[in-house]
N, C-alpha and C positions, 0 to 999 in steps of 0.2 A: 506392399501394403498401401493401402488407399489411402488419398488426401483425409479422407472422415473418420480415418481410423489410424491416425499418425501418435497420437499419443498413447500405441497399447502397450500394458508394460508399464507406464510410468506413471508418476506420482505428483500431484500441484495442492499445495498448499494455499488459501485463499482467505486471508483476513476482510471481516466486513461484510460475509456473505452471505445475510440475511434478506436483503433488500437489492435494490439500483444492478447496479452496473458490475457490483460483488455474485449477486447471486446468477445473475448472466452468463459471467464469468467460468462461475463453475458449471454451471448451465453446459456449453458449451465445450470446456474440455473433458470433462465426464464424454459428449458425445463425441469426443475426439478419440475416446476410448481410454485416457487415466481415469486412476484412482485419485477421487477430491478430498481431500478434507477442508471442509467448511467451518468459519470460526464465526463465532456470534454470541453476544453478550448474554441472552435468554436459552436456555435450555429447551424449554416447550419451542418457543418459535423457531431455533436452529433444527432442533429434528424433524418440525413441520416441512420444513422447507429441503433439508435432506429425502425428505418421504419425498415430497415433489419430486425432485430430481432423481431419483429411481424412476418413478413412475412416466417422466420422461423422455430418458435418456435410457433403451431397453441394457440389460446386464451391468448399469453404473454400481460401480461399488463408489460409496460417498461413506465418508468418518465425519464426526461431531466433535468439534471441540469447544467449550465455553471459557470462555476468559472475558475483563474488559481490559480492553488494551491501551487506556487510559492510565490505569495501573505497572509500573514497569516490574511489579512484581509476579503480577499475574501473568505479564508477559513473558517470564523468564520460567513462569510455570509451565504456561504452554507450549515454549519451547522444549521443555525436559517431557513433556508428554507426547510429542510430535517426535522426537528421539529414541523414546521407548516403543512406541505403537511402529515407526517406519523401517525399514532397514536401509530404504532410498529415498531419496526425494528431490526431481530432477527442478521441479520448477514452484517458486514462491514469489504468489503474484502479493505484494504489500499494497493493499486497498482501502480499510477500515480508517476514516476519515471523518472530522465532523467542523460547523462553524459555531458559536457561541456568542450568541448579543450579549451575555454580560463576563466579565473576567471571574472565572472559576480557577480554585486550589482545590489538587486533587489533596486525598488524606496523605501523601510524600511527600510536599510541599511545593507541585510542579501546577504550572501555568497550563490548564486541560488542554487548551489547543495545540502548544508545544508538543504536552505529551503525549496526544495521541496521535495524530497527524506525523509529527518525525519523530520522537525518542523510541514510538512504538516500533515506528520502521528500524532504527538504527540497533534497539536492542535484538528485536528477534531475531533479524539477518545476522546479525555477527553470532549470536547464539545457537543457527544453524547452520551457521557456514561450513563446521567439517563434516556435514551430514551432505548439504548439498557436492561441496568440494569431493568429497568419497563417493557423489554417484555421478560423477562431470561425465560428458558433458550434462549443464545443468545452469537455469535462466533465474535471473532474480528482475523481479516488475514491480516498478515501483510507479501507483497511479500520484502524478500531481497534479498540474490545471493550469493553463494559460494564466489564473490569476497572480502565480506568480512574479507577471511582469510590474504586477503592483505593489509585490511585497519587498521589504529593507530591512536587513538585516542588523540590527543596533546588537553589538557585541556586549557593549556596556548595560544592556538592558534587554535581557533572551527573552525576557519571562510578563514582557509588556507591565511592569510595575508601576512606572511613570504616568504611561499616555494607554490608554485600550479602543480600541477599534473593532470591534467584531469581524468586519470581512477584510482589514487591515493586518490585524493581527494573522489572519487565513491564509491571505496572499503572500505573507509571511515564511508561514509554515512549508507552503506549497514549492517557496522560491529554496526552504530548505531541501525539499525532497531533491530537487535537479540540484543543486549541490552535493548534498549527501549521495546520490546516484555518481554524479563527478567521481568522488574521490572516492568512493568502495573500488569502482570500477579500476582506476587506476593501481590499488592498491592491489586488487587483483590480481594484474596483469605483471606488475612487478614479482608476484611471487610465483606466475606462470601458472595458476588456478585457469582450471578450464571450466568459468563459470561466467557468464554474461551478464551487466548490469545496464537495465535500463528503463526510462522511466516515459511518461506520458501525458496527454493531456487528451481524455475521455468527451469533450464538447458538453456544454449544459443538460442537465438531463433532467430528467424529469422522473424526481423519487420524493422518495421520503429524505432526500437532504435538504438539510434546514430548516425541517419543520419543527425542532425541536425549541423552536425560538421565538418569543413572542413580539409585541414591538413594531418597529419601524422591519426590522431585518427581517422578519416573520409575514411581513406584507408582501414585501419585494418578493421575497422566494414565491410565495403562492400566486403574486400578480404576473411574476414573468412566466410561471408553469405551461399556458398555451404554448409557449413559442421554446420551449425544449424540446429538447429530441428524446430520443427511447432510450432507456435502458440497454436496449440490445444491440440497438449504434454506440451507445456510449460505450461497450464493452470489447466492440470489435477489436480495438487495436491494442486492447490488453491482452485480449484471446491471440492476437495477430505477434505479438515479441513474446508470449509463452511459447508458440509453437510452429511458425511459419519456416521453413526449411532456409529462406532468403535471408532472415536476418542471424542463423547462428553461430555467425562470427561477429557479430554488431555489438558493440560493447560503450558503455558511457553517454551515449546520448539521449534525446528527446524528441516524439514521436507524436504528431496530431492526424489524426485519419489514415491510420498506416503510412504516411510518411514522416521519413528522418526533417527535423523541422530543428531552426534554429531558436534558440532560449533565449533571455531578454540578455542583455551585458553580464548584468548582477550575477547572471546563473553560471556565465562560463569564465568566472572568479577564482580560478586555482589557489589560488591565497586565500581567497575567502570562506572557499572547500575544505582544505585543510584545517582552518584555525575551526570553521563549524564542528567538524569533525572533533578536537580535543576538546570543545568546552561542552560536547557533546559526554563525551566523556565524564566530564568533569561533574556536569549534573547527574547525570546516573549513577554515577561513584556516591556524590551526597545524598542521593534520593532512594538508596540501597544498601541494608545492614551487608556489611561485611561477611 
C-alpha cells in the first residue's frame, strides 16, 4: 500500500472541522484514503465543506455530524451517533477549540473555555473509547498549543470565577489538554488498550480563530494574522500522529513540527494529571442529568 494511501479501510473522526487546521486535517486524511467524519457546529456550513472535500480528495467518503461541543450534552450525543453510524473507528483527532475575551456560562453551568476546549475532549474520548479500543490498533489526537506554557492550573478555581483572562484562561485549558493526554494515556496502557494518545502543538495559524472576539483580544488576533502560518502547516503534525507508521507505538506525549517535544513542568505533573482527571469528573457528573 502506498504512503497516500495508508489510511484505506479506516475511519478519523475530526471535531472543529469546519475551518483552520480541523478542516486540513480531514483534508488530508480523506486523501490518505479513510473515511472522515467532520464535526461542526452549522449544518449548512459542515456539508459545504464535506462537499469540498469530496470534491478534493477523488472517492472520499466524508459523514456530517452537528453538535456544539461546548455543550457536554451534545457531546455525548454525538458520541452515540458516531457509535451507531461506525462499526470502527481507528483514529479521533480532538480539535474543536476556541478563546473568549469575556467569561461565558454555558446553559450547564460550565465556564465555555473549560468546556469546550477539555470537557469536550475528555467527555467524547471516554465516550468512545470501546469503539476505538474494539478497532485497535487505533490513535487518539489531541490538538493543544505551546500556550499552554502559560497556563495554571487553580484547582480551587476550574471555572475561572474569581480572576478571568481571556488568553489566560486558554493557556489554561490548553495546559489541560497535555495533562488530560498524560493520564488517558497512561490509563491506557495500564489496561493494555492498544490505543495511542497524544497531543500537539499545531504553530499559530492563521484562521478564523479568535475572531470571535471583539476588544483588545480581537485586535491582537487580526494584527498578528500576517506573521502566521497556514492552516495546512498547522495541520501537519495532527495528520502526522493520526497516521505516520513511526509513531504507532508513541503513547502520552507532545509534539511540535512532527517532533516528540518537551511540555512546560506544569504539564508533566502526574499528580496533577490525575487529580485534573477526577474533578474532571466531577464537573460533568454536575453538569449532566443522571
Amino acid at each position: 500500500m502506498t504512503a497516500a494511501r495508508e489510511l484505506s479501510g479506516k475511519t478519523a473522526l475530526i471535531t472543529g472541522a469546519t475551518q483552520g487546521i480541523g478542516r486540513e486535517t480531514a483534508l488530508a486524511l480523506a486523501r490518505k484514503g479513510a473515511r472522515v467524519g467532520i464535526v461542526g457546529r452549522d449544518r449548512a456550513r459542515t456539508e459545504s465543506v464535506a462537499a469540498a472535500i469530496r470534491a478534493q480528495a477523488e472517492g472520499a467518503l466524508v459523514d456530517v455530524f452537528v453538535a456544539d461541543l461546548s455543550l457536554l450534552q451534545a457531546t455525548r450525543r454525538l458520541a452515540d451517533e458516531v457509535k451507531q453510524r461506525y462499526p470502527r473507528l481507528e483514529v479521533l483527532v480532538n480539535n474543536a477549540g476556541a478563546v473568549f475575551g469575556k467569561r461565558e456560562v454555558t446553559p450547564e453551568g460550565l465556564e465555555r473555555t473549560l468546556a469546550l476546549n477539555h470537557l469536550s475532549y475528555f467527555v467524547l474520548t471516554q465516550a468512545l473509547l470501546p469503539l476505538l479500543e474494539s478497532s485497535a490498533p487505533a490513535r487518539i489526537v489531541s490538538v493543544a498549543s505551546d500556550a499552554h506554557r502559560g497556563g495554571h492550573l487553580d484547582f480551587d478555581d476550574l471555572q475561572a470565577k474569581r480572576s478571568y483572562s481571556g488568553f489566560r484562561v486558554y493557556s489554561t485549558s490548553k495546559l489541560a489538554n497535555v495533562l488530560f493526554t498524560r493520564e488517558l494515556s497512561r490509563r491506557l496502557a495500564e489496561r493494555g488498550a492498544q490505543v495511542t494518545a497524544n497531543c500537539l502543538h499545531p504553530g499559530v495559524i492563521a484562521s478564523g480563530f479568535g475572531r470571535n472576539n471583539g476588544g483588545v483580544l480581537g485586535l491582537l488576533v487580526r494584527a498578528a494574522a500576517p506573521f502566521m502560518t497556514t492552516p495546512e502547516k498547522g495541520a501537519r503534525t495532527s495528520v502526522y500522529l493520526a497516521s505516520a507508521p513511526e509513531v504507532a507505538g508513541v503513547t502520552g506525549q507532545y509534539f511540535k513540527d512532527q517532533r516528540l517535544t518537551r511540555p512546560s513542568r506544569a504539564a508533566q505533573d502526574d499528580g496533577a494529571a490525575r487529580r485534573l482527571w477526577l474533578e474532571s469528573e466531577k464537573l460533568v457528573a454536575a453538569a449532566l442529568p443522571a
